[in-house]
C-alpha positions as CSV (number, residue, x, y, z in Angstrom):
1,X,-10.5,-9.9,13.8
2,X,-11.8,-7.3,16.3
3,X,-9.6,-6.8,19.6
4,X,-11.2,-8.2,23.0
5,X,-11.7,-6.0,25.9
6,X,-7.8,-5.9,27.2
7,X,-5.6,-2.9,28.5
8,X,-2.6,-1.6,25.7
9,X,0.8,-2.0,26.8
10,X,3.3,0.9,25.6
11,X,5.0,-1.7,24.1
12,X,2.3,-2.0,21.6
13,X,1.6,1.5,21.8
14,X,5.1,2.7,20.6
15,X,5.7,0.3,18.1
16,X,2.5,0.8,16.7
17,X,3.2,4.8,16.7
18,X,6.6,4.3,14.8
19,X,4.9,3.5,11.8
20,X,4.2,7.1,11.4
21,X,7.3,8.4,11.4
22,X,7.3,6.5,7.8
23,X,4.0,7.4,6.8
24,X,3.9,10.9,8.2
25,X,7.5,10.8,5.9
26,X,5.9,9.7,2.7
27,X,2.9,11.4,3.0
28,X,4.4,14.6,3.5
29,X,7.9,15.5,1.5
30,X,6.6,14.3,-1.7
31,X,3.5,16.4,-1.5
32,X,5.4,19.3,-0.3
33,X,8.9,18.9,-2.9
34,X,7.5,16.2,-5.7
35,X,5.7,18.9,-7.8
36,X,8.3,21.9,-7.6
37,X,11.2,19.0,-7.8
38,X,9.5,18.2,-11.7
39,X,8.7,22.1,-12.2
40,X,11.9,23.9,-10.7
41,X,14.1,21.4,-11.2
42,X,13.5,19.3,-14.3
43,X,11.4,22.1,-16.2
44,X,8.6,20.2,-16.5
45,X,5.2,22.0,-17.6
46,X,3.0,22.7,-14.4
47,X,-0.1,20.7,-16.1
48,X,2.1,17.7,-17.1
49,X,3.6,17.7,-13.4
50,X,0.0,17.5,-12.3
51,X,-0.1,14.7,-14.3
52,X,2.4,12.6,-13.2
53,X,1.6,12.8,-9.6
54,X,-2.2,11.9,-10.3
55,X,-1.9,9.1,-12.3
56,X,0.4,8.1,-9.5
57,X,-2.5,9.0,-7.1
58,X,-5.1,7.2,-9.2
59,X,-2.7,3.8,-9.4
60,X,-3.3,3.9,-5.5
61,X,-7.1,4.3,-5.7
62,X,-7.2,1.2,-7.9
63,X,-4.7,-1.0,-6.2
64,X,-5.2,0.3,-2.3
65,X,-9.1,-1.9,-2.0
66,X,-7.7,-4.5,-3.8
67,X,-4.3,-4.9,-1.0
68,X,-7.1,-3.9,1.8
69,X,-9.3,-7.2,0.4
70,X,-5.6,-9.2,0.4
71,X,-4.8,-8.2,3.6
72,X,-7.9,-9.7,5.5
73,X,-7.7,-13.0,3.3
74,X,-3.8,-13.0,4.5
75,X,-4.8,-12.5,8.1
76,X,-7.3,-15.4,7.6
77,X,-4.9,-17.7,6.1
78,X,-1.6,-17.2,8.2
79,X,-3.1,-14.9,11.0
80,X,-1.2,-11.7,10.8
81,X,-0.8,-8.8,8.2
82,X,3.4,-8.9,8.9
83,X,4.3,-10.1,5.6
84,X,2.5,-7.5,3.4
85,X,3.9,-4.6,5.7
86,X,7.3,-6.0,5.7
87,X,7.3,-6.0,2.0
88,X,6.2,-3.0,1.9
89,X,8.9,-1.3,4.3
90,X,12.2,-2.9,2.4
91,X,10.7,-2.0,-1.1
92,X,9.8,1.8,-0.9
93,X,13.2,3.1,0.1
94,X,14.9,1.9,-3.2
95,X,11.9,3.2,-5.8
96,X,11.6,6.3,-3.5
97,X,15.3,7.2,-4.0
98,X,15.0,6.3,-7.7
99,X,12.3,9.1,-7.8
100,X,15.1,11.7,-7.4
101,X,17.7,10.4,-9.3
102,X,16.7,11.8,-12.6
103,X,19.9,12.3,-14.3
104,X,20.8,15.8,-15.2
105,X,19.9,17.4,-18.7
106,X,17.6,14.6,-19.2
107,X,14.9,16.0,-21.4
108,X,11.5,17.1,-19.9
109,X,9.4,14.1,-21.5
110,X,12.0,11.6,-20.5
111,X,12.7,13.1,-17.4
112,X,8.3,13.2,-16.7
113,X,8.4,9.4,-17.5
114,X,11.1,8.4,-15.3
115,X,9.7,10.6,-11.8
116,X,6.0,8.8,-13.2
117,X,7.0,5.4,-13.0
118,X,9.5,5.2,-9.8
119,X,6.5,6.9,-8.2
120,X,4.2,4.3,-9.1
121,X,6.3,1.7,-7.7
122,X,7.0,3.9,-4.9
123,X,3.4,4.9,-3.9
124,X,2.4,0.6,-4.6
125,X,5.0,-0.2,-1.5
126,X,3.6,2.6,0.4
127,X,-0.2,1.2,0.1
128,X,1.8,-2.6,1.3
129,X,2.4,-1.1,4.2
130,X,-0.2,2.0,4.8
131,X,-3.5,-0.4,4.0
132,X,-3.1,-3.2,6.8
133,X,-1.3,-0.5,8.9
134,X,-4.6,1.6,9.2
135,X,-6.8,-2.1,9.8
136,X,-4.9,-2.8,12.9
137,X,-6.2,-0.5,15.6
138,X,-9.2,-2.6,15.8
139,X,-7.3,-5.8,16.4
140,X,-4.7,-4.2,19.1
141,X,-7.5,-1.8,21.0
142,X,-10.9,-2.6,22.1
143,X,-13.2,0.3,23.4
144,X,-13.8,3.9,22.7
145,X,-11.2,5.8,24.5
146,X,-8.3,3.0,24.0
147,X,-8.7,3.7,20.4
148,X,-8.4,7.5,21.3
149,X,-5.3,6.6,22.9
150,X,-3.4,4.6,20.8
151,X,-4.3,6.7,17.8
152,X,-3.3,9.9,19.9
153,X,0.5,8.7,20.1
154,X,0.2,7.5,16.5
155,X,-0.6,11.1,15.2
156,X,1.5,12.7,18.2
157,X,4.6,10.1,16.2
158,X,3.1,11.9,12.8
159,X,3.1,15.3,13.6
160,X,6.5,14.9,14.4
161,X,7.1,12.9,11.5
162,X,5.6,16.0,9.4
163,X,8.1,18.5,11.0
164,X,10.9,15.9,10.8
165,X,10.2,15.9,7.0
166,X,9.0,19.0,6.0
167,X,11.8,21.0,7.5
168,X,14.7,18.3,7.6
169,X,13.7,17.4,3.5
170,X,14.5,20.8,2.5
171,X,17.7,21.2,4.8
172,X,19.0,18.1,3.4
173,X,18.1,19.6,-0.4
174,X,19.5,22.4,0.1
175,X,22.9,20.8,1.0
176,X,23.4,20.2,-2.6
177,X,24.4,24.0,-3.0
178,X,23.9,24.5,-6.4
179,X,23.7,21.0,-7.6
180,X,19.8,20.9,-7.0
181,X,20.2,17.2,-8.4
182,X,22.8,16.1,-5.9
183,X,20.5,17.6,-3.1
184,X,17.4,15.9,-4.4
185,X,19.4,13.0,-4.2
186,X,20.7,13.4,-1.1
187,X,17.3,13.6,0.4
188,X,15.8,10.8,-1.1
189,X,18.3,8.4,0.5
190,X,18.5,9.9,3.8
191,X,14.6,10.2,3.9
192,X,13.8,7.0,1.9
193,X,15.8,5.1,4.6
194,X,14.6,6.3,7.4
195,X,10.9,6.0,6.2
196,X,11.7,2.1,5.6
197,X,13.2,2.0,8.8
198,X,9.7,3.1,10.5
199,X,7.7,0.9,8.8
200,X,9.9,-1.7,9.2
201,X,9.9,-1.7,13.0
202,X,6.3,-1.2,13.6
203,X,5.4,-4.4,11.1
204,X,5.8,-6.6,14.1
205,X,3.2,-4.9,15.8
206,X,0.9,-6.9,13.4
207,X,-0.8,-9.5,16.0
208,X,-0.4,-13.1,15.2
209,X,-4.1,-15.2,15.6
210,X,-4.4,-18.7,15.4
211,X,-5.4,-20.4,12.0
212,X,-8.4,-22.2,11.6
213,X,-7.7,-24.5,8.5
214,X,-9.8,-24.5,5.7
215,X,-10.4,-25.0,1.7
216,X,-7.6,-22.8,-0.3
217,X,-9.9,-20.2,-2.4
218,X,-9.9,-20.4,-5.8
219,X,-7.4,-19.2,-8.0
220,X,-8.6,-15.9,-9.4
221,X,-8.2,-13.3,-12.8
222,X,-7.1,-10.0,-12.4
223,X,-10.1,-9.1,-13.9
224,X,-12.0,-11.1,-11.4
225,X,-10.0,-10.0,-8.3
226,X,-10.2,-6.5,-9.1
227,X,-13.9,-6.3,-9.5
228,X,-14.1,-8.8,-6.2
229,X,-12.6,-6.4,-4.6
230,X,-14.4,-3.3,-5.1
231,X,-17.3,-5.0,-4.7
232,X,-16.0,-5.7,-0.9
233,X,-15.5,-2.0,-0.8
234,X,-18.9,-0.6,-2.2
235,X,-20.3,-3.0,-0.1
236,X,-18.7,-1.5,2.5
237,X,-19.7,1.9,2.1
238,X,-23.0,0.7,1.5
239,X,-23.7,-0.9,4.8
240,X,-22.1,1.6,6.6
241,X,-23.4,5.1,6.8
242,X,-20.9,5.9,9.3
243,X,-18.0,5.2,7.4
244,X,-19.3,7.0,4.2
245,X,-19.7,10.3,6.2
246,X,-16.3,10.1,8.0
247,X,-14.7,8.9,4.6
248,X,-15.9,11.7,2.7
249,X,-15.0,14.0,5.2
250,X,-11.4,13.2,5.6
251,X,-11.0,12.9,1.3
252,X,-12.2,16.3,1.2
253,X,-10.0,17.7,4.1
254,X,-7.0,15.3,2.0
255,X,-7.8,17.8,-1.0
256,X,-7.3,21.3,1.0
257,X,-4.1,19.9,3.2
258,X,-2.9,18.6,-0.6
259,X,-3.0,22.0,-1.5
260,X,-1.5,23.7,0.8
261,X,1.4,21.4,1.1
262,X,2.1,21.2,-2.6
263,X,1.8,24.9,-2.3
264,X,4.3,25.8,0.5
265,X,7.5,25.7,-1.9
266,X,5.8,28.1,-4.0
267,X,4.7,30.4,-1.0
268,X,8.7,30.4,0.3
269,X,10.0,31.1,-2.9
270,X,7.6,33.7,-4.9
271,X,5.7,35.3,-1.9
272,X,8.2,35.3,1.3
273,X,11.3,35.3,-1.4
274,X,13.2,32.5,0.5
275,X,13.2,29.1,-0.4
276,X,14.6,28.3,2.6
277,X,11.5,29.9,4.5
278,X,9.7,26.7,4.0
279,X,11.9,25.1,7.1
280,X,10.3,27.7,8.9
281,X,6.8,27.7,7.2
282,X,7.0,24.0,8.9
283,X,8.5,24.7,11.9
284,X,5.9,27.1,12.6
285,X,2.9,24.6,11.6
286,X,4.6,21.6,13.2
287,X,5.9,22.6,16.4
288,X,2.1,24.2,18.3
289,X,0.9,20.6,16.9
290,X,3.1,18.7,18.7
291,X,1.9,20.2,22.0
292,X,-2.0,20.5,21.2
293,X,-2.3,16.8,19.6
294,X,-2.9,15.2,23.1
295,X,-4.7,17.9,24.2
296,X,-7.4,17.0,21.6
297,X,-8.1,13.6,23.2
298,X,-9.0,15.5,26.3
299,X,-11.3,17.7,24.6
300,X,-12.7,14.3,22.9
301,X,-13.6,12.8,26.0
302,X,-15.5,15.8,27.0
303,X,-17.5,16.5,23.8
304,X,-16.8,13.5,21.7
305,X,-14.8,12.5,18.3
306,X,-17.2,13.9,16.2
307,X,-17.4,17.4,17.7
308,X,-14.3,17.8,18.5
309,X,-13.5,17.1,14.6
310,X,-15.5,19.5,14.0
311,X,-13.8,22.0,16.1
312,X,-10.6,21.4,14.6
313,X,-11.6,21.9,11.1
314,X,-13.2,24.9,11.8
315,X,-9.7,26.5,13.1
316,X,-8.0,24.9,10.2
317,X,-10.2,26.7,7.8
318,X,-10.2,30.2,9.5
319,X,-6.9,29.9,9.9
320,X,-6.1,29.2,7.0
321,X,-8.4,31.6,5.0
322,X,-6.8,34.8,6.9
323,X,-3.7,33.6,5.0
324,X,-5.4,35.5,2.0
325,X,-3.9,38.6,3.1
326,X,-0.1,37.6,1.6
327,X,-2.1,39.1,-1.8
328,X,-1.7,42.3,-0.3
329,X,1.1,42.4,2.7
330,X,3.8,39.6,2.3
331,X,5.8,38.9,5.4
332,X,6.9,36.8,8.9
333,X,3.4,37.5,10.4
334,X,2.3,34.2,8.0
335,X,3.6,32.2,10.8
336,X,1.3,32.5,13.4
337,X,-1.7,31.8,11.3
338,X,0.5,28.4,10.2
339,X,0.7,27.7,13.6
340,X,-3.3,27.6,14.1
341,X,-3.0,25.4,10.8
342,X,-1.2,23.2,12.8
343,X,-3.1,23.2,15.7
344,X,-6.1,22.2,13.6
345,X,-4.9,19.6,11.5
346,X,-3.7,17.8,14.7
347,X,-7.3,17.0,15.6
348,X,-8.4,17.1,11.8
349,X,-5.8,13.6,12.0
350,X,-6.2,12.2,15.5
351,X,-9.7,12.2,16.0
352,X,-10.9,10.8,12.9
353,X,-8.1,8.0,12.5
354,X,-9.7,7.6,16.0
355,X,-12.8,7.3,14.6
356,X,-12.2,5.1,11.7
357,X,-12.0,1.7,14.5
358,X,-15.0,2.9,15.9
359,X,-16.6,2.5,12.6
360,X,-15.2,-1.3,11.8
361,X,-15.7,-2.7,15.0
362,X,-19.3,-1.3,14.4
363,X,-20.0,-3.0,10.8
364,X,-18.4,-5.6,12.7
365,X,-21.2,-6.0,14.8
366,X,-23.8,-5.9,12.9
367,X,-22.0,-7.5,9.7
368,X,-19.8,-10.0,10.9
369,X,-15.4,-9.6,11.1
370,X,-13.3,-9.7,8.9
371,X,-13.7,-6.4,6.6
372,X,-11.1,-4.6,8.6
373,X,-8.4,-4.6,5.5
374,X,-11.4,-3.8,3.0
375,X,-12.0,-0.5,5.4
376,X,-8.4,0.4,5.4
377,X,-8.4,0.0,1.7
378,X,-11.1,2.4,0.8
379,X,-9.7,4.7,3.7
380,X,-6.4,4.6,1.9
381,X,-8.0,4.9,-1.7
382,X,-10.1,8.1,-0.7
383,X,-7.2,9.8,1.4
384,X,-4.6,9.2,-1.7
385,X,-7.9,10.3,-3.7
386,X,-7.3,13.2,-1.9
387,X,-3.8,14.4,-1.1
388,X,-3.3,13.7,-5.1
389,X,-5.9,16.0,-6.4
390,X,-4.8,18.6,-3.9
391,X,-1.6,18.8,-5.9
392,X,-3.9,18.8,-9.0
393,X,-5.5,21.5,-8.1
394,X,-2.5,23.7,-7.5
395,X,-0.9,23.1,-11.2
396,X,-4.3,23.8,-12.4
397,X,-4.0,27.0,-10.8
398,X,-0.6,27.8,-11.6
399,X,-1.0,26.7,-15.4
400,X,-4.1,29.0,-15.3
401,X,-2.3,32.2,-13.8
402,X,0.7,31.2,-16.1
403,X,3.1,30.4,-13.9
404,X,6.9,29.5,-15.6
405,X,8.5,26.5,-14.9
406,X,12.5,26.5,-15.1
407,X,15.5,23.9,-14.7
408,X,18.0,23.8,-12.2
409,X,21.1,25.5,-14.1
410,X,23.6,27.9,-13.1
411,X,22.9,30.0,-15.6
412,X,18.9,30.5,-14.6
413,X,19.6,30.9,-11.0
414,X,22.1,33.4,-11.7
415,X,19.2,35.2,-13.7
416,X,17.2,35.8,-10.5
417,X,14.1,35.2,-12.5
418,X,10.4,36.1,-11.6
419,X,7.0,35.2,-11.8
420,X,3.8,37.1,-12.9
421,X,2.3,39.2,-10.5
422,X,-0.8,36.4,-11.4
423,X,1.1,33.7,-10.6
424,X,1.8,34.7,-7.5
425,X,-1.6,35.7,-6.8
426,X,-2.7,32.2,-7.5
427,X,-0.1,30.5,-5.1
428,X,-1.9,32.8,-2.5
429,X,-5.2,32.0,-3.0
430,X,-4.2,28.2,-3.3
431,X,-2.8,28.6,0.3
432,X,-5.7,29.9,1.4
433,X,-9.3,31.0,0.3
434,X,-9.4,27.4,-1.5
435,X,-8.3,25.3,1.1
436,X,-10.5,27.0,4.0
437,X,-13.3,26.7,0.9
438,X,-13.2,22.9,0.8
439,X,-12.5,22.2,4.4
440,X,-15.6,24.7,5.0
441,X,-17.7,21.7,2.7
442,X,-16.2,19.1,4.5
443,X,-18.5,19.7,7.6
444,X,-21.4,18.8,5.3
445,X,-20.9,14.9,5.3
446,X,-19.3,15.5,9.0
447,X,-22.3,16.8,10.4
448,X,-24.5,13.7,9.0
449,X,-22.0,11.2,11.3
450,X,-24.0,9.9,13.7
451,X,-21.9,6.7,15.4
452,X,-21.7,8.0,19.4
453,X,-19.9,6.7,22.2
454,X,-22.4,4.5,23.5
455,X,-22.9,3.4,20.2
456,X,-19.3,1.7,20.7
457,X,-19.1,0.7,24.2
458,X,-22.6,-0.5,24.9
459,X,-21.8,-3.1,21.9
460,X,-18.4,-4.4,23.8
């Protein structure tokens, strides 16, 4: 279903925007404390903890087309998405908190096994909810500029989501004192709750459309489904060049936030020698993001999506590449060039989550409804694709420059242990030079985006 020409309420607005506060949640503290939480915490290798968190990632990739494909033949049969979010929303809270709540001394293989698994069931809620989440801008907003706006108080809900969670997660861990498990622990129910509690309220956002009956589909395989469904999705990609250039764009630019974020625990603790300086590492990016998010709708309207996309990533990768100068002179000035981060990753979210409902309404079109869930699928699938290999990339990096993991014992943190002068140098470069690298190629596929404006209104 593709929204009529109709003016949004705040009502839908708001409630709509919530959902960010869990998805902003989710996507952000486990990238920025799921990684260090297996290394620092459990002693768990760097590689392995790589490990775990793709094969988490990948999970996603497989199941996210296959909920997207659900999700439109839900909408056909009962006329709303609800029911998938909802599920989604009451489940992730209690595998979320189970993902910290590895008992202490439990042995690094268990202990790997344990965080791998609760995270699989934890990420599979996250997709219930995030897939059909994404699909409903096109059935609530009609037009160009509406879509701008109800995505702009979505991502304006996520930045503050991303500061909310990035420096509260932390806080809250670090009330555990010592007893690193206890904080973990503490966080994931405080976090894990309130997440849930997002998601939960902006379900019933989901429009309800009337039914029209018809023949139950067959009953199909796994086998079957699966391979049904990514058909949908290559199909999908196929038909749309649009959507393969914006996809591509935002998986790549999913890879160098992935990488910083996994890396900002690292950057706190071994380069700015606080662990507590990642509050303020997010505070810093979070806070100039807040006020320039809206202001990137205006320069939308002036220039278009597209460029001004293109805008923000370039200040997100210049930004970010003068970071490279913690190799040489650690210290507070790291801040400001966090704060242009922020700046550009507001519009590096807004405008192409703006974008996205330009792109379905547009296959819409000229293909006929009802893909909507099938695009947010294969959007989901390729930003998970993304944020997951981001955190790859980082262990690669710190296995490489031999980087020591350690457990959470009295007896090590009274040590005051170090790290090789190569280790460090590698968290550097991971916070920099590599992320500005890939968001730098992610103006290639960008560039070759060619939906317009009039593109989208002249077809309303």
């Amino acid at each position: 279903m593709i929204a009529t020409e109709q003016l949004l309420s705040r009502r839908t607005i708001a409630r709509y925007a919530i959902g960010s506060l869990g998805t902003g949640g989710f996507a952000t503290l486990p990238g920025l404390v799921l990684v260090y939480y297996l290394t620092d915490t459990l002693g768990v290798a760097a590689i392995v903890a790589g490990v775990v968190v793709t094969v988490a990632k990948i999970w996603d990739v497989v199941i996210d087309p296959v909920i997207g494909a659900r999700s439109d033949r839900m909408l056909a049969r009962t006329g709303t998405r609800r029911g998938m979010m909802m599920l989604g929303a009451i489940a992730l809270p209690v595998f979320f908190i189970v993902t910290f709540a590895v008992p202490p001394g439990t042995i690094q293989p268990i202990a790997a096994i344990w965080v791998l698994i609760a995270f699989l069931l934890t990420a599979t809620a996250f997709s219930l909810f995030q897939v059909p989440y994404i699909a409903l801008p096109a059935e609530l907003a009609s037009g160009y500029d509406q879509r701008t706006r109800l995505l702009t108080w979505r991502v304006v809900v996520l930045t503050f989501a991303i500061l909310l969670f990035g420096a509260g997660g932390p806080a809250l861990r670090a009330l555990g004192g010592d007893d690193k498990f206890a904080g973990y622990l503490l966080m994931a129910v405080v976090a894990g709750v309130v997440i849930g509690v997002g998601m939960l309220i902006s379900s019933f956002v989901a429009p309800r459309i009337p039914v029209i009956d018809a023949p139950a589909p067959p009953r199909e395989s796994v086998t079957t489904t699966l391979r049904t469904n990514y058909a949908a999705g290559i199909r999908a990609l196929r038909d749309s060049q649009p959507f393969r250039a914006l996809l591509l764009t935002f998986l790549l630019q999913g890879l160098a936030t992935g990488v910083m974020l996994a890396g900002a625990n690292y950057v706190a603790t071994w380069v700015l020698h606080s662990e507590d300086a990642v509050t303020f590492l997010f505070v810093a990016l979070i806070g100039p993001a807040l006020v320039v998010t809206p202001l990137w709708q205006v320069v939308s309207r002036r220039i278009g999506k597209e460029r001004g996309f293109a805008a923000a990533s370039i200040l997100f990768g210049l930004a970010a590449l003068s970071m490279v100068a913690l190799l040489w002179a650690p210290g507070a000035w790291v801040y400001l060039p966090v704060a242009l981060v922020g700046a550009g990753y507001a519009g590096m979210q807004s405008l192409p989550m703006a974008m996205l409902p330009d792109v379905i309404s547009h296959d819409a079109a000229r293909n006929g409804s009802g893909r909507a869930g099938t695009f947010g699928g294969m959007w989901t699938a390729g930003e998970t694709t993304g944020m997951a290999l981001g955190a790859t990339v980082l262990t690669v990096v710190l296995a490489v420059t031999g980087y020591v993991a350690r457990t959470a014992t009295p007896a090590v943190v009274a040590a005051g242990e170090t790290q090789p002068a190569s280790a460090v140098a590698g968290i550097v470069l991971s916070f920099s030079v590599v992320p500005a690298a890939i968001v730098a190629a992610s103006l290639i596929p960008l560039f070759r985006y060619r939906l317009r404006k009039e593109d989208i209104d002249g077809r309303l």
